[in-house]
C-alpha positions as CSV (number, residue, x, y, z in Angstrom):
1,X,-24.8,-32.4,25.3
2,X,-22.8,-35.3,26.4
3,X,-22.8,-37.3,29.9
4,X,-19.8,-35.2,30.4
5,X,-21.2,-31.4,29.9
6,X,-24.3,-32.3,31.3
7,X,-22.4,-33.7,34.9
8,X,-20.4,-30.1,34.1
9,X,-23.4,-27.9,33.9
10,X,-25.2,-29.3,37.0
11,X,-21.9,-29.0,39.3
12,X,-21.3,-25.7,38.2
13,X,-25.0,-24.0,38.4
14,X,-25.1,-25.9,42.1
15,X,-22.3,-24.1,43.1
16,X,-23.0,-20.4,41.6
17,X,-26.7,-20.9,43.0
18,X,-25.2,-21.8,46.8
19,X,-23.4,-18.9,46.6
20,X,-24.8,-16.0,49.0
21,X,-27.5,-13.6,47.6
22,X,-28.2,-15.3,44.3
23,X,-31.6,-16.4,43.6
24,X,-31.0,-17.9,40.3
25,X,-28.6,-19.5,37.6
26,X,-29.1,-19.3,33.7
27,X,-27.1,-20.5,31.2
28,X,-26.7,-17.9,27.9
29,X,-25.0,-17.6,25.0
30,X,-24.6,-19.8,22.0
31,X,-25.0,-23.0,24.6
32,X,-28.8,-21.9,25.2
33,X,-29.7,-21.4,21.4
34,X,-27.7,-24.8,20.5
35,X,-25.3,-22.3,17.9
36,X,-22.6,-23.8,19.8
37,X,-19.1,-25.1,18.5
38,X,-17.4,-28.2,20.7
39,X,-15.3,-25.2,21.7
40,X,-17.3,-22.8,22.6
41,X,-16.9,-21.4,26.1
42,X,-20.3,-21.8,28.4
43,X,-22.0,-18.3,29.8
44,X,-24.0,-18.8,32.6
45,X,-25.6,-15.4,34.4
46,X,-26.1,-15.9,38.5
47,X,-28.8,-13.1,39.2
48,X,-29.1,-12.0,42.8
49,X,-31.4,-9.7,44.9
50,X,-29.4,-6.8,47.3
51,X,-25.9,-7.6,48.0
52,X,-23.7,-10.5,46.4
53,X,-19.9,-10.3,47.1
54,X,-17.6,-11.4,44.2
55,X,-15.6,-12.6,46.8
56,X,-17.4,-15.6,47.4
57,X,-17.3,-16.3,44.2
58,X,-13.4,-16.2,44.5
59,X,-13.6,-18.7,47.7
60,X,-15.2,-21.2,45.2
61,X,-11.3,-21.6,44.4
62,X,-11.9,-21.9,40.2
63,X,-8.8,-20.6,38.1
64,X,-9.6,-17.4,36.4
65,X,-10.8,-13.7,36.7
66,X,-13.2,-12.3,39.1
67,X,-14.1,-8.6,38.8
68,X,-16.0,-6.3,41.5
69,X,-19.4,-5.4,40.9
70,X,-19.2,-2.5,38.7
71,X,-16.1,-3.3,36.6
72,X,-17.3,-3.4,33.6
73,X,-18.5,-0.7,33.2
74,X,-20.9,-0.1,36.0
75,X,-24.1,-0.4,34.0
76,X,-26.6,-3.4,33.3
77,X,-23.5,-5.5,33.0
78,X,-22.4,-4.6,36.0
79,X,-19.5,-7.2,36.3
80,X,-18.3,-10.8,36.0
81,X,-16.0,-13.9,35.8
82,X,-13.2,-15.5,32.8
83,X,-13.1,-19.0,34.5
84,X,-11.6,-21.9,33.8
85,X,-14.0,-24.9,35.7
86,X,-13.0,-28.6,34.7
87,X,-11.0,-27.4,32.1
88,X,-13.6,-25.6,30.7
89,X,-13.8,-21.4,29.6
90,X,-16.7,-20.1,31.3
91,X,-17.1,-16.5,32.1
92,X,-20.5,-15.7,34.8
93,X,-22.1,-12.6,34.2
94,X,-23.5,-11.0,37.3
95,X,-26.7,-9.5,37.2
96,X,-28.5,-7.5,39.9
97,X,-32.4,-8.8,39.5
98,X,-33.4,-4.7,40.9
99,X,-32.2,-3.2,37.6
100,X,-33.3,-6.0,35.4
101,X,-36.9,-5.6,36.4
102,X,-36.5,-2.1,35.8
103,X,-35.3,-2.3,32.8
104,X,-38.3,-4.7,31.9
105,X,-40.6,-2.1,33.0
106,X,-38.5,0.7,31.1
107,X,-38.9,-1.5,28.0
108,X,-42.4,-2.2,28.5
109,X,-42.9,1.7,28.2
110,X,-40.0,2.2,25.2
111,X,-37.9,3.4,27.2
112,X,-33.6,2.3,26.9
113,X,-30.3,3.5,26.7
114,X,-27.2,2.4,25.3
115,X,-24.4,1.9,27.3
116,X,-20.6,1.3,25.8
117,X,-19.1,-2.2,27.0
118,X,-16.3,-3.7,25.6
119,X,-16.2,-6.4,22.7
120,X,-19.6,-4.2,21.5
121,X,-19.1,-2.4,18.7
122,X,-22.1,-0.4,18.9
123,X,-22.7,-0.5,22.7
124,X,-25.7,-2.9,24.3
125,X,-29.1,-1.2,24.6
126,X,-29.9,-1.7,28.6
127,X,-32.8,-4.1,27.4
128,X,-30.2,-6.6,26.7
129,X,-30.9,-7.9,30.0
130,X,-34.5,-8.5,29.4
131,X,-33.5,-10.1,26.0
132,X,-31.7,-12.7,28.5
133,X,-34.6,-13.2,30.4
134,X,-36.5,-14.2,27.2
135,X,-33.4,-16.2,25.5
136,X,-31.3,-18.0,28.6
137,X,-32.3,-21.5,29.9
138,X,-33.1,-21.1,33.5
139,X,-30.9,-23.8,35.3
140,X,-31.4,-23.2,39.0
141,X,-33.8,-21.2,40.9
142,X,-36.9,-18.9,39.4
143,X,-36.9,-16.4,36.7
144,X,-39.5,-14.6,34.7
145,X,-39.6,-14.7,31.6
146,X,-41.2,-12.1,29.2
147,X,-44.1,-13.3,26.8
148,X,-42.7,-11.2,23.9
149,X,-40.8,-8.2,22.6
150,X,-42.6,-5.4,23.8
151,X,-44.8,-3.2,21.4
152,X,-43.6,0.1,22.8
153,X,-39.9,-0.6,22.5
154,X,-40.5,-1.9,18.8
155,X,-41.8,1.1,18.1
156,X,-39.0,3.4,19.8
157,X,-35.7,1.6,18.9
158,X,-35.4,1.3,15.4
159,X,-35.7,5.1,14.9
160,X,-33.2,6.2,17.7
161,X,-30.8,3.1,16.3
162,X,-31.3,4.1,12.7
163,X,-30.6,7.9,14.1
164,X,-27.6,7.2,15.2
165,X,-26.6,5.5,12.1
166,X,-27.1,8.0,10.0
167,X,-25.4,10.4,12.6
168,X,-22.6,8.6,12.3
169,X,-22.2,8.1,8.9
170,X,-22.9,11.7,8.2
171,X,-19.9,12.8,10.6
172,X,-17.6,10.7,8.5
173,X,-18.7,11.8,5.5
174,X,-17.9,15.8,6.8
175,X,-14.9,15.0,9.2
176,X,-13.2,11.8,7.8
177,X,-13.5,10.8,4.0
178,X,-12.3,14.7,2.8
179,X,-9.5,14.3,4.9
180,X,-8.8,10.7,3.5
181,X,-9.0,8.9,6.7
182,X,-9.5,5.3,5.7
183,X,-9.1,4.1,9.2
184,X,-11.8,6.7,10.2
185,X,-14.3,6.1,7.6
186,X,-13.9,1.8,7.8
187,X,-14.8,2.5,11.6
188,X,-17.8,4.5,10.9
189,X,-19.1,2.3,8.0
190,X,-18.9,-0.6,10.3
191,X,-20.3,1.1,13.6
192,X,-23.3,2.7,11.4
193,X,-23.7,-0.8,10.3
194,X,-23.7,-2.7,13.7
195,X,-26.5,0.1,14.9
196,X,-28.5,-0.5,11.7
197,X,-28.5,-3.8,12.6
198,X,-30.3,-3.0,15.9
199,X,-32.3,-1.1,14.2
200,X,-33.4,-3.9,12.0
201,X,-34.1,-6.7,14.7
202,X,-36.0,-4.2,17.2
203,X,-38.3,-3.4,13.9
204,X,-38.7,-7.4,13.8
205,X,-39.4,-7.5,17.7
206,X,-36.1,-10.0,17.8
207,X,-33.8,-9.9,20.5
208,X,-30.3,-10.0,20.3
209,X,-27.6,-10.3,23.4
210,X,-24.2,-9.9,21.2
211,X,-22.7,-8.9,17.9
212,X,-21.9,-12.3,17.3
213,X,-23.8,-12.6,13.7
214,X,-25.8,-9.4,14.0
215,X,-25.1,-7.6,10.6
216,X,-25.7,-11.0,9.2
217,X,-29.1,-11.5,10.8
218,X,-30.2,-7.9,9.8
219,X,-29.1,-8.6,5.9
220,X,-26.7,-6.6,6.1
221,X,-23.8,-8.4,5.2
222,X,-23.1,-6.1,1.6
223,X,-21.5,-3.7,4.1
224,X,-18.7,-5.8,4.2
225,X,-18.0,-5.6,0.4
226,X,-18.4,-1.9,1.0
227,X,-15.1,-1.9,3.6
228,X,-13.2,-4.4,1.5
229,X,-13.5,-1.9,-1.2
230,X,-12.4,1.1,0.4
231,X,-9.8,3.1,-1.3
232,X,-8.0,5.8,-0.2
233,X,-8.7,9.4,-1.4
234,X,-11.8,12.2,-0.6
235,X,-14.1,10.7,-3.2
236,X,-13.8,7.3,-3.3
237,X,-14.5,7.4,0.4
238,X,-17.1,9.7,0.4
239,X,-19.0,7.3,-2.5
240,X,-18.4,4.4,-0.1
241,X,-20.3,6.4,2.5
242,X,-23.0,7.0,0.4
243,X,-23.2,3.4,-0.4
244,X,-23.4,2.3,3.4
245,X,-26.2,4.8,3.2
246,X,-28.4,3.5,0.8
247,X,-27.7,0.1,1.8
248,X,-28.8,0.7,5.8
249,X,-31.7,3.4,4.7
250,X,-32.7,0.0,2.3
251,X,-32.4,-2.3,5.4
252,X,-34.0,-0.2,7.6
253,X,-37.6,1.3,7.7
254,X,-37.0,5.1,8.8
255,X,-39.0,6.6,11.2
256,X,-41.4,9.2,9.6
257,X,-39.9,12.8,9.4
258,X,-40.1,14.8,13.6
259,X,-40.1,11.3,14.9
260,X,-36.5,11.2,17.3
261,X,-36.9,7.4,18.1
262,X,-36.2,5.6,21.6
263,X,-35.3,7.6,24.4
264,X,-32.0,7.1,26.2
265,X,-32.4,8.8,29.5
């Protein structure tokens, strides 16, 4: 990090961490695993306890975005900032520390859900957040951080992942490739794909917080071949599907026969 980014960093967290209600500052992303490009925007999470206003964050006067709490989507990423600070992207991801440590606990026990967010193919499993807590570099204030992936929740999510792969594979195959629906059946391939890929890392006990390089992480990566092959016409899509399907039922150990997977309550 040069002189620069660091004199960045430390003015920006002091200012997200004055902010009323927050009780800490992290910064995520590609920044905290040093995957960064020289472009790369800068994530940084500002986790508060009872009520934080977005409007102070608004006061701060930065160019940009700020949603309300809730917008996007009104789950465990409940909401957030596209910034531009010192002519830098940054986009601040609130997070409410009450439903992060009950998630934690929820994951302790196996327990998850996936929640649809935008720019997720397959959704986010509501243990991303503790996956933060394990992954971000704390920059202001206290957080804890867990001392591994939990047993339980290694046990529970690859099977409900791989479930809904297969699910949605298996729709395609009924409802999209006899009807020749390339569109359709590319979608599928690629969502089953993106779960099996969850699938594979919770089996590893590895988190993950984005898609960013997920099917390559999981060795799944011949599922692209599979969608730049696609061709239009009942069978050809149909053998494609059944390709996808040996390749994620290859990637992915399935759970043994009655066994449902994860819950998502």
């Amino acid at each position: 990090m040069t002189d620069d980014d660091s004199s960045f960093l430390r003015d920006t967290a002091d200012r997200l961490a004055a902010l009323p209600g927050v009780r800490a500052v992290a910064l995520g992303g590609s920044r905290a695993r040093g995957t960064h490009r020289p472009d790369s925007d800068w994530d940084l999470a500002l986790y508060y306890r009872g009520r934080f206003d977005p409007a102070d964050l608004c006061a701060v006067g930065w160019e940009g975005e700020v949603s309300e709490i809730g917008a996007w989507g009104g789950g465990v990423f409940n909401g957030g900032a596209w910034l531009t600070t010192d002519g830098r992207r940054v986009d601040v991801h609130y997070r409410d520390l009450d439903v992060v440590e009950h998630e934690w606990a929820e994951a302790e026990q196996g327990r998850f859900r996936v929640e649809p967010l935008l720019f997720h193919l397959a959704g986010i499993p509501s243990y991303l957040v503790v996956a933060e807590l394990a992954i971000n570099q704390v920059l202001r204030g206290e957080l804890p951080r867990p001392a591994g992936y939990p047993p339980a929740l290694r046990q529970s999510a690859p099977g409900h992942w791989y479930g809904l792969a297969t699910a949605t594979l298996a729709y395609a195959k009924a409802g999209h490739a006899p009807r020749g629906a390339v569109t359709q059946v590319a979608g599928a391939i690629a969502l089953a794909a993106t779960q099996a890929a969850h699938a594979v890392l919770a089996a590893r006990g590895e988190w993950t917080t984005n898609d960013k390089g997920l099917i390559a992480r999981a060795g799944l990566r011949e599922a692209d071949d599979i969608v730049a092959g696609l061709e239009p016409g009942p069978e050809s899509l149909s053998a494609a599907l059944d390709d996808a399907e040996a390749l994620i039922r290859r990637a992915v150990q399935p759970p043994p026969a009655g066994e449902s997977g994860g819950r998502t309550d």
